[in-house]
C-alpha positions as CSV (number, residue, x, y, z in Angstrom):
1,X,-24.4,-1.6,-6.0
2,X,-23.8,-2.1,-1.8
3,X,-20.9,-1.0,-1.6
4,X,-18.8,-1.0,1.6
5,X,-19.9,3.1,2.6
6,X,-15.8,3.1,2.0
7,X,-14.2,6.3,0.8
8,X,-13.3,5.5,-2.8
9,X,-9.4,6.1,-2.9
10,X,-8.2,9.0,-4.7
11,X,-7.9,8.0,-8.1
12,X,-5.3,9.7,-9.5
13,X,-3.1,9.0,-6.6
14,X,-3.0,5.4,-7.8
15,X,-2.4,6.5,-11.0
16,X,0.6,8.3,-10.0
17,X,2.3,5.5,-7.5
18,X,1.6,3.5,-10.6
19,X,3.8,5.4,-12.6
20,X,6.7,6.0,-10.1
21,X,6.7,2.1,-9.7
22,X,6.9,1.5,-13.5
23,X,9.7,4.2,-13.7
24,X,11.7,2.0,-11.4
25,X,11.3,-0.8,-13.7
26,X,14.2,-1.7,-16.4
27,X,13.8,-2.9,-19.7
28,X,11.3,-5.2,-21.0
29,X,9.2,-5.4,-17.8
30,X,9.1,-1.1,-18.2
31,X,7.5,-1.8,-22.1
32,X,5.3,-4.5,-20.6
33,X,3.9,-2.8,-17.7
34,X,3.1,0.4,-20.2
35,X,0.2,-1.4,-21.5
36,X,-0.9,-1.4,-18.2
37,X,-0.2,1.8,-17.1
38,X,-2.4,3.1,-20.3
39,X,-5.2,0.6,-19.8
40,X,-5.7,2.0,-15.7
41,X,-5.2,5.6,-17.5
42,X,-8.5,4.8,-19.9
43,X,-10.7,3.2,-17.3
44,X,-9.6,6.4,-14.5
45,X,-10.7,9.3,-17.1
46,X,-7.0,10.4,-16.9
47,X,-4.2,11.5,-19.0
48,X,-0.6,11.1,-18.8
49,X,0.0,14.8,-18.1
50,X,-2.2,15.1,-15.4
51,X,-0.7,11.8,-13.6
52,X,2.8,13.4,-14.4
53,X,1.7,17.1,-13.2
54,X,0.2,15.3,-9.8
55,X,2.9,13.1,-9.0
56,X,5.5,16.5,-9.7
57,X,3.3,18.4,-7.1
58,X,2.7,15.5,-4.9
59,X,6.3,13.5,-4.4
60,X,6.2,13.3,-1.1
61,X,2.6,11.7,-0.8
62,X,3.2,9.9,-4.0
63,X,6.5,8.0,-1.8
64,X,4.5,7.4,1.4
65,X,2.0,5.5,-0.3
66,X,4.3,3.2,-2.4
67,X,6.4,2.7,1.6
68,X,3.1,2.3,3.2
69,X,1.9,-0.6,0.5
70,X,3.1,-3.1,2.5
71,X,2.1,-2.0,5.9
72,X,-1.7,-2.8,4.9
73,X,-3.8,-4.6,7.7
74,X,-0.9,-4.0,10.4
């Protein structure tokens, strides 16, 4: 496959600003978005505990990529 000669992102980074932004979820979107959260898990290789040991050693990079999101292309 051609790809791009891009750096692939780092996976489990992803992972882990996926989680923090279903965490700030409520409800029935939270059980929803689970199914997705577990589906990305499967396809990345990862488990729950390594997202959730990542994101409690990583916060801070974890939070600048979910306020950086936006700023894509700017």
């Amino acid at each position: 496959m051609g790809g791009t000669g891009k750096p692939r992102k780092n996976p489990i980074l992803g992972a882990a600003v996926l989680k923090a932004l279903l965490q700030r979820r409520k409800g029935d979107d939270q059980t929803k978005a689970q199914g997705l959260y577990e589906g990305v898990l499967r396809d990345l290789d990862l488990t729950d505990e390594q997202v959730d040991k990542y994101l409690s050693e990583h916060a801070a990079e974890v939070e600048e990529a979910i306020r950086s999101h936006g700023r894509r292309g700017s």
